[in-house]
C-alpha positions in Angstrom: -59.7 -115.2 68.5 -59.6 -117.2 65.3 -56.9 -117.0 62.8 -58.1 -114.1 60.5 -58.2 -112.2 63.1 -54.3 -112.6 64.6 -53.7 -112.2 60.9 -55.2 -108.8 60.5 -53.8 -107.7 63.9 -50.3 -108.5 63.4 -50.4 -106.9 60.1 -52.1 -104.1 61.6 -49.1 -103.5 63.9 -46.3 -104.1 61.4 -47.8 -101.5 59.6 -47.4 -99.0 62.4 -44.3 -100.2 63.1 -42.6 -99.4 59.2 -44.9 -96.3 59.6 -43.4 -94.7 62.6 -39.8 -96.7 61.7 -40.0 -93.9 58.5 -40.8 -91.2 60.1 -38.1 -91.2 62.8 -35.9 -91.8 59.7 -36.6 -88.4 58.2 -37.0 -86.6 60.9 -33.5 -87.7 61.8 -33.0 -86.6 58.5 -33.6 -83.2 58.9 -31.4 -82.7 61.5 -28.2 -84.0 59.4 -29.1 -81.8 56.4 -26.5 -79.2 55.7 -27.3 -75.5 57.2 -27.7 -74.4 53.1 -30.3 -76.8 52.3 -32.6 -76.2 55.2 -32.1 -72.4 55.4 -33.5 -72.7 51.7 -36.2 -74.9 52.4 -37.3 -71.8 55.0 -36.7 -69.0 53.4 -37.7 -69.6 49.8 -41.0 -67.7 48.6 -42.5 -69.1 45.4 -42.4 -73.1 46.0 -40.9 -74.0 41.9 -37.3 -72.9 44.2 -38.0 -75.0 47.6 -38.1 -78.4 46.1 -34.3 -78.2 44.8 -31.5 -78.1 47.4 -30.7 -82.0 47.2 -28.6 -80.8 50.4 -26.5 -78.3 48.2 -25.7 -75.4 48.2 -28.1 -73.1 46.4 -29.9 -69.9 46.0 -31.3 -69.2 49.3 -33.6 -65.7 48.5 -35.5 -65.5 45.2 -36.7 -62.1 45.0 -39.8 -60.7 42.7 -40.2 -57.4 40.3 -42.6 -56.7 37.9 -41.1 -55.6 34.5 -42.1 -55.5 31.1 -44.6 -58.6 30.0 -42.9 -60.5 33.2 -43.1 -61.0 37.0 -39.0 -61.4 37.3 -37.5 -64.0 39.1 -34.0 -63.2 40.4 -31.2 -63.3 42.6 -29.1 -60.0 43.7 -26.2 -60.3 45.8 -23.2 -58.4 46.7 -22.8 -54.4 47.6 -25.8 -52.3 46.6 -23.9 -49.6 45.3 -21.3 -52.1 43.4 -20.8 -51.9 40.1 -24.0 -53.9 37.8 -23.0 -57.5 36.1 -26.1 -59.3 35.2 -25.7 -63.1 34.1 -27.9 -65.3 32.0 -28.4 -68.7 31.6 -29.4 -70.9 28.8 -31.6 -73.5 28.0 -32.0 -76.3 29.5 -30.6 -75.0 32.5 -30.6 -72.4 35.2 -30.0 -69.4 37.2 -27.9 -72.5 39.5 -25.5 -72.0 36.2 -23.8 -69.4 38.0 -24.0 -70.5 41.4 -20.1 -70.9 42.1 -20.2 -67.6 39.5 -21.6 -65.3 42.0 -19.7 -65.1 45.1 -16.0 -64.7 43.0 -18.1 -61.4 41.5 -19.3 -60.2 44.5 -16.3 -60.6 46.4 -14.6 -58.5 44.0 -17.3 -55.7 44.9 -19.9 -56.1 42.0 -23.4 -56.2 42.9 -24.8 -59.4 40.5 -28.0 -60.1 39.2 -29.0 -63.6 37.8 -32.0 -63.5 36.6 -34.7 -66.8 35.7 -35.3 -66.2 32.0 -38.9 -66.2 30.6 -40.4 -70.2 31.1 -38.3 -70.5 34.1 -38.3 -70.7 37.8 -40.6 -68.3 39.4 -40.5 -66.1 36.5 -44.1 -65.2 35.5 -46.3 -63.4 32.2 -48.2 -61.0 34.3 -50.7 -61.1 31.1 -52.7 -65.0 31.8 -53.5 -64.4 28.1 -50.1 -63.0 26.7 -48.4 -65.1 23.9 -45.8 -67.4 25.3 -43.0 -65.9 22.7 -39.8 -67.0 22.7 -38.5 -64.8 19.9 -34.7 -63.7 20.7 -36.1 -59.9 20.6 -38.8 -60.8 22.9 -36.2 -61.8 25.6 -33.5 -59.1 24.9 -36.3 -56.8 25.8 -37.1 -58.9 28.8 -33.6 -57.9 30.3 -33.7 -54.3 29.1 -37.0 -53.8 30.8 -35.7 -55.6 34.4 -33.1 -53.2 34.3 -35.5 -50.3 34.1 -37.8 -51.7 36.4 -34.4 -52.2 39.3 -33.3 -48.3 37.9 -30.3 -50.2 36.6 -28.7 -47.6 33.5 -25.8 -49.8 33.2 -24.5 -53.0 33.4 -21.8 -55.5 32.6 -23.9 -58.8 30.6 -22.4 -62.0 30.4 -24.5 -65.6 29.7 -24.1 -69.1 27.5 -26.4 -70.5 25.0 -29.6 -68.5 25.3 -28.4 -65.9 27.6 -25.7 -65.3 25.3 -27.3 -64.7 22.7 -29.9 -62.6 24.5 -27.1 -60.6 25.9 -25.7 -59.8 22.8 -28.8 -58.1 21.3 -28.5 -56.1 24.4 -25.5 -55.1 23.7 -26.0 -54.9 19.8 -29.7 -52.4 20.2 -28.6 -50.8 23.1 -25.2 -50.6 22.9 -25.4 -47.7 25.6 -27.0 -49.7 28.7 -24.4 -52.3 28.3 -21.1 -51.6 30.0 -19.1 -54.8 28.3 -20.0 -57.9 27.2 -19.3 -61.8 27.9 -20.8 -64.1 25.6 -19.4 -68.0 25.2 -19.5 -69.3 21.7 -19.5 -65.3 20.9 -21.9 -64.0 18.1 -24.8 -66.0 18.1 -27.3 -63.3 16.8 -29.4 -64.6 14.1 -32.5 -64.3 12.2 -35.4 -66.6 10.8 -34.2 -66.0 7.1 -30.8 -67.6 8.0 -32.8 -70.0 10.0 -33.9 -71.1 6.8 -30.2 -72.2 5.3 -29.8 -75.9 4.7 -26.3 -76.9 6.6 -24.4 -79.7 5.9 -25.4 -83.6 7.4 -23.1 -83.1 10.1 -24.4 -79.6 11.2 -28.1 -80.4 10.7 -27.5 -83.7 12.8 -26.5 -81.9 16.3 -29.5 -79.5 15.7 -32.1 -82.6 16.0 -33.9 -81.4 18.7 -34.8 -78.3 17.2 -36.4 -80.4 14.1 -38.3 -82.7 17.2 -40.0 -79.6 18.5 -41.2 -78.5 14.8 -43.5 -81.7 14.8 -46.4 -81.9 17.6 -45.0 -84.7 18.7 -42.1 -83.4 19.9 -43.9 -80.8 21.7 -46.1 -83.8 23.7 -42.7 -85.6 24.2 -40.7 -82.4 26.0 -43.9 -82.0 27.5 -44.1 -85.5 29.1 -40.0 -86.1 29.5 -38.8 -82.6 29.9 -36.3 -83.7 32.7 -34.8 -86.8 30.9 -34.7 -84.4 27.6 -32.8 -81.8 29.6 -30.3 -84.6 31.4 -29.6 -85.6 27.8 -28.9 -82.2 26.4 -26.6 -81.9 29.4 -24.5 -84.8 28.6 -24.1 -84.3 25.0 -23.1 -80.3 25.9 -20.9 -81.3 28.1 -19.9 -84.7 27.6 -16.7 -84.6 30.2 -18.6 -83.0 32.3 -19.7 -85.4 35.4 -22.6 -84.2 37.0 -24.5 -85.7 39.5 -28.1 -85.9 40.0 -28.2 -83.9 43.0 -26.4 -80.9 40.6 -29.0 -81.6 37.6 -32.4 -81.8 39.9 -30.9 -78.4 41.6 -31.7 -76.7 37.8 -34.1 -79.0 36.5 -36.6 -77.9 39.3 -36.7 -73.9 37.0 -37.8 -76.3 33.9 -41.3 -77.1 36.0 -42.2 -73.2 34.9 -45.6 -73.7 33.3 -45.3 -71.9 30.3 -41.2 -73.7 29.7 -42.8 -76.3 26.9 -44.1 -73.2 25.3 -41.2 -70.7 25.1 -38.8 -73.5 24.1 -41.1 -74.6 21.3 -42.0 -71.2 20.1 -37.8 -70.0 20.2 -37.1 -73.3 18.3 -39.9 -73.0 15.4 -39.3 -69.4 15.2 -35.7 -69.9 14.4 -36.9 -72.2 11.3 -39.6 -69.7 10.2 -42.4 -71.7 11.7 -43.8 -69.9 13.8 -44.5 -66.3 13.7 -43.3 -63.4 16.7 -45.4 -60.8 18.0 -45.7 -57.3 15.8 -44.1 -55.2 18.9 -40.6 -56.8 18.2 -40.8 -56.3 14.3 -38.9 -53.6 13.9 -35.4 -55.1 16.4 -35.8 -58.4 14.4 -35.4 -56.0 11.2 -32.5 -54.9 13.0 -31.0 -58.2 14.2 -31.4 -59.8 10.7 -28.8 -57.1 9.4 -26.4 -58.7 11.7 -25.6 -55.3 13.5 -21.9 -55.1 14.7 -21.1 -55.6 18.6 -19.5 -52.3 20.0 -18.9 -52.8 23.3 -15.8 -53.7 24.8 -16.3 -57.7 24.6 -14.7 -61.2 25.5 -16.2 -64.3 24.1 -15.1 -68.0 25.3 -15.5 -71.4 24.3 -14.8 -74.5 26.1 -12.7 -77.0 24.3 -15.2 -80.0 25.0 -18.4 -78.0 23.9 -20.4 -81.2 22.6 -23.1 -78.1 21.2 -23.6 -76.3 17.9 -21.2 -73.7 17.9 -19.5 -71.4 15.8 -15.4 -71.3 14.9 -14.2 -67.8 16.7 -13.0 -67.3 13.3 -16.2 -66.4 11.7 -17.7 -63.6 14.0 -14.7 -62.3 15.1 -15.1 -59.3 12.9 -18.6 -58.5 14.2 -16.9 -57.5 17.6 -15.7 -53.6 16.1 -15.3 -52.4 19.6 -12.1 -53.7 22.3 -12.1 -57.6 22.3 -10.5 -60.6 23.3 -11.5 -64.5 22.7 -10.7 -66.8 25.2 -10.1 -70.5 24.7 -10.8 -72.8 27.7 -9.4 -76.1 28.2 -9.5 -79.2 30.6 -12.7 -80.7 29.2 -15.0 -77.7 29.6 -18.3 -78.2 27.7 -21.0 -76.2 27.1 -22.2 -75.3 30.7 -19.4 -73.0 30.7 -19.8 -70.9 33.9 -20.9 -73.7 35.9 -18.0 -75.9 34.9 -15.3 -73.2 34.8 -16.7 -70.7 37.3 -13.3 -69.0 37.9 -12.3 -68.8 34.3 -16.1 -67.3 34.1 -15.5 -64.8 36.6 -12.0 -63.6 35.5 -13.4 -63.0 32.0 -16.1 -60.9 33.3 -13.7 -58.9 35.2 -11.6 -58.5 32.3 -14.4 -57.6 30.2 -15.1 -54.6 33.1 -11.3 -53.4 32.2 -10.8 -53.5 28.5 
């Protein structure tokens, strides 16, 4: 045998050898993965939600529902004839937001719904050819129609960043579906004509993403780094709060939604009068730009480490012409707020329940 030829074998088997030395790793793997994390990797339908246990605990059963424009992806846990709280997340994050939320609510007999907004997780346009509008109307609508389509007349709403603001127009334009009301950094309801107000330096400066996705070049970059955007947006929201990477790649598995680039740039340019909604939601943005008053029995919160744009308690206070409380958080708490002070969370949704 000349020497090419011991060459090639004894490469040959070193090969196998690394080869099957890797797979008796993982498989040995498996077998050392918490009960969560492999129950999820089992159970879970649409495969956006298998990929993200990391080992931790998670959502273990996504479940589906048509309503409105949307194929819903949500979770529903506790007692089925419990009282209705529906949480929302924001953006860049996920329904994993409320993770730690959940079982505090539904130990203290509420059934909970946590919905994956539009452009997340295995939420879905049921229309291939339906615009991918991320108009605050557009969403608010979203929730009112998943409550229809789960026969839920009432429910207790409560979210952060997005979701807040979404649940607020719920509770502004349909004041009688909404049972209270939980919304951190409180009245966020807006409308593209106030979009259009110069702010001072130090204002415009912590909106600089939302001027990156008016250019198409900040709609190729979220496209291509959506992940390291959304880490980023994390840190500077929530800049004492330390995260691993196991607790970000748990969420930012929802931000692989194929139409996520879309809605976030739509919601963004729409704000600044850039980009137009669709005619069906003309009439509630006509409603919304008059800044309608919030009647519902209501607690808004804010974190005292919340690194986002936010407004002082001071100035929407007044909007809230129903029972209401503002709660201040402290300890570092960012803008993640239910996911970094799940029991303060919780508490104030129970309180909301009781005002």
């Amino acid at each position: 045998m000349n020497q090419n030829n011991q060459l090639s074998r004894k490469r040959h088997f070193a090969l196998a050898a690394a080869t099957l030395a890797q797979g008796l790793i993982l498989a040995g793997a498996q077998f050392l993965l918490p009960a969560t994390a492999l129950a999820q990797s089992a159970s879970t339908g649409p495969g956006i939600t298998a990929k993200a246990s990391q080992g931790l605990p998670g959502f273990t059963a996504i479940k589906q529902i048509n309503a409105g424009d949307l194929n819903v992806g949500y979770v529903e846990e506790g007692p089925a004839n419990g009282p209705v709280v529906i949480l929302l997340h924001g953006w860049p994050y996920d329904i994993n937001s409320y993770i730690n939320v959940v079982p505090l609510l539904t130990k203290a007999g509420y059934r909970v719904i946590v919905p994956h907004l539009r452009g997340y997780g295995t939420t879905r346009f049921l229309d291939d050819h339906a615009p991918r509008n991320g108009e605050p109307a557009a969403l608010a609508s979203d929730v009112v129609a998943l409550m229809d389509a789960l026969k839920i007349d009432k429910a207790v709403l409560a979210g952060y960043d997005w979701g807040a603001r979404t649940a607020g127009i719920v509770a502004a334009l349909w004041p009688e579906r909404v049972k209270a009301l939980v919304a951190v950094s409180g009245y966020l309801i807006g409308s593209q004509e106030a979009g259009k107000q110069a702010l001072p330096p130090k204002a415009e400066l912590q909106w600089w993403y939302q001027f990156y996705f008016a250019t198409e070049r900040g709609r190729v970059g979220y496209e291509k780094n959506r992940h390291d955007f959304a880490k980023l947006i994390w840190q500077t929201a929530s800049p004492q709060w330390r995260f691993d990477d196991a607790t970000f790649d748990r969420s930012a598995v929802a931000l692989d939604n194929p139409d996520h680039v879309a809605i976030t740039v739509h919601n963004y340019r729409w704000r600044l009068g850039l980009a137009n909604g669709e005619a069906k939601y003309e009439a509630l943005e006509a409603k919304l730009a008059s800044f309608p008053s919030i009647t519902v029995p209501s607690i808004t919160m804010e974190g005292d480490a919340n690194g986002a744009p936010h407004p002082d308690p001071a100035t929407y206070a007044k909007r809230f012409t129903g029972k209401y409380r503002h709660v201040l958080i402290t300890g570092g708490i960012g803008h993640n707020l239910p996911q970094e002070a799940p029991r303060a969370f919780a508490d104030a949704v129970i309180s909301a329940d009781h005002l």
